[in-house]
N, C-alpha and C positions, 0 to 999 in steps of 0.2 A: 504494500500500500504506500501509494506516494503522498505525505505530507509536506506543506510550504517551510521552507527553510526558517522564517522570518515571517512573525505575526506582530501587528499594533493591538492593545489591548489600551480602552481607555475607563477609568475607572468612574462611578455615577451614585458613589456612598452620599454623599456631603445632599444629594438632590433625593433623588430616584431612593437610596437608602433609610435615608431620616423621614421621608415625606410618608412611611406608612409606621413611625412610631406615636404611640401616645401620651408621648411624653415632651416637651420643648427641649431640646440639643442646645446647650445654651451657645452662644456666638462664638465666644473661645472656644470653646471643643472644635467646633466646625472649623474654624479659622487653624485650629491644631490639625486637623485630618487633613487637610489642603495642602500645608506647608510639608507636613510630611511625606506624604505620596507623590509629591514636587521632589520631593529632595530623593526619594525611590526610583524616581526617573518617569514618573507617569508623564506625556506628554498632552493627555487628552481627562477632561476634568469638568461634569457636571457642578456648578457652584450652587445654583438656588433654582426658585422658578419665581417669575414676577408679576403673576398671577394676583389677584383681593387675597390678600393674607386673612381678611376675615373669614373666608373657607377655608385658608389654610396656615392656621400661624405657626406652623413649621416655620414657614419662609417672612415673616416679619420683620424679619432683619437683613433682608436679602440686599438692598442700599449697604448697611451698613458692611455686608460682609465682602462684599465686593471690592470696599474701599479697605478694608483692613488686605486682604488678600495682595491687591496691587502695592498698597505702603508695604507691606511686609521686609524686614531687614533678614528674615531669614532665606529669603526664595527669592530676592531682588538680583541674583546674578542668573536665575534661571527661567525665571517667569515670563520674560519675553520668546520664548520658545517652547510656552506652554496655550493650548488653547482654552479656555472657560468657556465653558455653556449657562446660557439660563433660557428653561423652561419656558414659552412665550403663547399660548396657544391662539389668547382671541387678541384682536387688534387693540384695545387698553396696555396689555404684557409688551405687544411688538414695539410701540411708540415708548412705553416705559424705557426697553432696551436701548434703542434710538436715539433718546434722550441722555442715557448713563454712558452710553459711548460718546455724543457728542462732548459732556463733561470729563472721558477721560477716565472713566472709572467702572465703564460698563463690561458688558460681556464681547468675547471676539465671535462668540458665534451663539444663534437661537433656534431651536426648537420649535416649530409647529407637526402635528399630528393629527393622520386620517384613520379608520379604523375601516375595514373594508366591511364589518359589520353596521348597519345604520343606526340599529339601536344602540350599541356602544360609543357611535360619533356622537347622538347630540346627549347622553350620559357624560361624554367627556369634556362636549365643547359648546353642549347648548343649543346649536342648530345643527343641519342637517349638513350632508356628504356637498349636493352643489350648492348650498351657501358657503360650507366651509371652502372649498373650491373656488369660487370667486372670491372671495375673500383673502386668499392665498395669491390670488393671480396679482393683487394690489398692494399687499404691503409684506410679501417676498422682496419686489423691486424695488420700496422703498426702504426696507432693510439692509440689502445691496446695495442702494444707491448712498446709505451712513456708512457703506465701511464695514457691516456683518458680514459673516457667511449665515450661511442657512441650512439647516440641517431639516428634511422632512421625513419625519417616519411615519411606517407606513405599519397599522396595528394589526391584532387578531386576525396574523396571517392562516394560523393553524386553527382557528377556533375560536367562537364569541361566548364568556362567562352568562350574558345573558341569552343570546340566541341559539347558541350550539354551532355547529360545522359549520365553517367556512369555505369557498371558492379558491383555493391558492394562486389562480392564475390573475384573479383580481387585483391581486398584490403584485403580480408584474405590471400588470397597463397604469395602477396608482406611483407605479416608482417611475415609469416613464415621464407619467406625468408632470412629477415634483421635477426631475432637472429640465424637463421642456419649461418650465416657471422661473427656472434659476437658480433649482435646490444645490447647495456645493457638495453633498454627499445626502446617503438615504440608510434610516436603520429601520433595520428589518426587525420587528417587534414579535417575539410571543408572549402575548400581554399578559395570560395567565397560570402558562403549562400544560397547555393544550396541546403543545408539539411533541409529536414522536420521532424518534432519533429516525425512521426511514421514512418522511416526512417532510424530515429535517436536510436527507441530503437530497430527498427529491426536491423541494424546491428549490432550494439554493443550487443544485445543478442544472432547473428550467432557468434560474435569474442568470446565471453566469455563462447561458447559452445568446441569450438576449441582450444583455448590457454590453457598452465596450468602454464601460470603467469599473475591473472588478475591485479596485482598489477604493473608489469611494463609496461601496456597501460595507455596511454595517452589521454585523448579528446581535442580539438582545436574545437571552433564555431566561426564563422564569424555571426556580426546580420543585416548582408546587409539589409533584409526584416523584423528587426523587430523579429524573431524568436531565436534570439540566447538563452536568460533564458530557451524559451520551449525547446529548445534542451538540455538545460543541464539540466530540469528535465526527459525528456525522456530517456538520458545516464546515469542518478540517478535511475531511475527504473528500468531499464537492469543491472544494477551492477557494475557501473562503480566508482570509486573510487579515480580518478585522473582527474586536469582539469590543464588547464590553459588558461590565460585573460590576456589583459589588460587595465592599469588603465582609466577610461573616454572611454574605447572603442575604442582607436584609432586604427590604424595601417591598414595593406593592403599592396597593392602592391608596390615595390619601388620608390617611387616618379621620377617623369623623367622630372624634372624641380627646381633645388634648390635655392634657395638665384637670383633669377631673373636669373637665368644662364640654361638654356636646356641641361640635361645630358641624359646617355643612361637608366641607369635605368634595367627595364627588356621589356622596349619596349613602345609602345601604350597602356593608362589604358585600363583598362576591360570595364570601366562603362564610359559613357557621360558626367556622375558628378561623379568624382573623390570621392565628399567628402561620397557618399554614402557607401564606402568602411567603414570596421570597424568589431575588435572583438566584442566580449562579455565584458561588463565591469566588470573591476575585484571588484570595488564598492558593483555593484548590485548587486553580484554573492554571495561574502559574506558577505552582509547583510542577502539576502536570506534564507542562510545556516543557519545563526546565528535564523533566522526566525524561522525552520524546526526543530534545536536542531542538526543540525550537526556540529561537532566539527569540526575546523578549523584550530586551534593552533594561529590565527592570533588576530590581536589588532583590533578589528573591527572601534570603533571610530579614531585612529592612522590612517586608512587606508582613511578615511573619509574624515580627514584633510588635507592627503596627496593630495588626488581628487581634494580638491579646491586650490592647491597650483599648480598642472599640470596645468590648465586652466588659471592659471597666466601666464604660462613658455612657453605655444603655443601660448596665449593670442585671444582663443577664448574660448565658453561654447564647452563644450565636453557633450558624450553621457550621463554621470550617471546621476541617477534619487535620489538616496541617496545620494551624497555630500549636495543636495540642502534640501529633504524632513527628511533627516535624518534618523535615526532607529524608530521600532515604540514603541512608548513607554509602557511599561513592563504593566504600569495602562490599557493600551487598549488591548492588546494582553492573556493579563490573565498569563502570564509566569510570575516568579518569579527572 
């Protein structure tokens, strides 16, 4: 089996991670997990979403953390060769970002998302697929026209929490679409662990038969059931090149309940047990790698460290399986 020499992995704790705890991450932590995973060698890096913090006061600090991140004395030699995302869905987020870029302090790249499910789009975003669509087609270009990239993913590729089965081919003509608007790259979403590992390389070998930039798709797994690694060797077999996790495997839907206080959230969880939500951990993933001889670019024990320092900062055991068993040692493995 031939696997890519050389994978980017970008990590989405600080966003994607904390946005389905029920607890407030307070600014330092977050501002600690950034600089770190910077100094780990991450080059790709969800910072907040700029979304009404009154749905989600995960991110009520998202101004501020922005700004602490860019002063930062500890990641000021490296930080310019780092990218930040923020979350931006409806056109209030995109001008917010707009606006924190034109001052200097915003994000290098934003986030909009379609769900090839309908019921899941206006659950996410309020309206509907061709509103959100035309909506996309006006302030993509003005997003590009400040100086963003644009990131558009494309969701419940394998499967809708609310509707059931999905079309997968749907998901190719919705990614065509995004860079026919302007998108600088597209993530491939399975929004809730819906994907199965042979699913997993069937589409991602239809997308990579059809795009001619496999370098700017992206994979996203959820390991609801426990399948998230197999999916990111099945997306490794297909040709995929790009991933992103986060660290301990947290994250999921927006929490709708913070610091003992009921907020909106994006509605009713998905799941009965909340806690069953969860990525891929970014731990396991590049251990793995490091396992296989694919290059990473990353500090793999740094990243290690970092794992058992988050399960302090939530103050429970999270998903990885290497913070605790560690890497395997070089005398067992036969590698050098």
């Amino acid at each position: 089996m031939n696997y890519p020499k050389k994978v980017v992995i970008g990590d989405i704790t600080v966003r994607d991670g904390f946005q389905h705890e029920e607890i407030f991450i307070p600014t330092e932590a977050k501002l600690w997990m950034l600089e770190q995973l910077i100094l780990a060698g991450f080059k790709h890096l969800e910072v907040t979403n700029l979304g009404n913090p009154k749905g989600m006061p995960q991110f009520k600090d998202a101004d501020e953390l922005f700004r602490m991140i860019r002063n930062s004395k500890r990641v000021k030699h490296l930080i310019n060769d780092v990218v930040l995302t923020a979350i931006t869905i409806r056109e209030r987020s995109i001008e917010r970002a707009i606006i924190a870029k034109q001052e200097g302090y915003g994000p290098d790249r934003i986030l909009l998302m379609v769900s090839t499910s309908e019921s899941h789009q206006i659950k996410n975003s309020g309206i509907n697929l061709a509103e959100y669509w035309k909506m996309s087609e006006v302030w993509v270009k003005k997003a590009l026209d400040a100086g963003l990239k644009v990131n558009g993913t494309v969701s419940t590729i394998w499967g809708c929490p609310i509707e059931g089965p999905t079309e997968m081919s749907k998901a190719i003509e919705f990614t065509k679409r995004w860079f026919d608007i302007g998108a600088s790259d597209v993530e491939h979403a399975d929004h809730d662990g819906s994907a199965s590992p042979d699913r997993v390389y069937k589409y991602f070998s239809m997308l990579l038969d059809e795009v001619d930039n496999p370098h700017k798709q992206i994979a996203h797994f959820h390991t609801t059931r426990g399948w998230g690694l197999a999916n990111v060797l099945a997306a490794l077999q297909a040709g995929m090149t790009n991933f992103e996790s986060s660290m301990g495997g947290i994250g999921g839907q927006p929490a709708n309940f913070v610091d003992r206080v009921p907020v909106a959230g994006t509605g009713d969880y998905y799941y009965k047990d909340p806690s069953l939500a969860g990525l891929v951990s970014t731990e396991d993933m590049v251990v793995m790698m490091d396992e296989m001889g694919i290059e990473t670019g990353l500090d793999v024990d740094k990243i290690l460290e970092i794992g058992n320092v988050l399960e302090r900062i939530v103050g429970r055991r999270l998903r990885s399986e290497s913070i605790k068993s560690g890497r395997i040692p070089k005398s067992l493995s036969g590698r050098k």
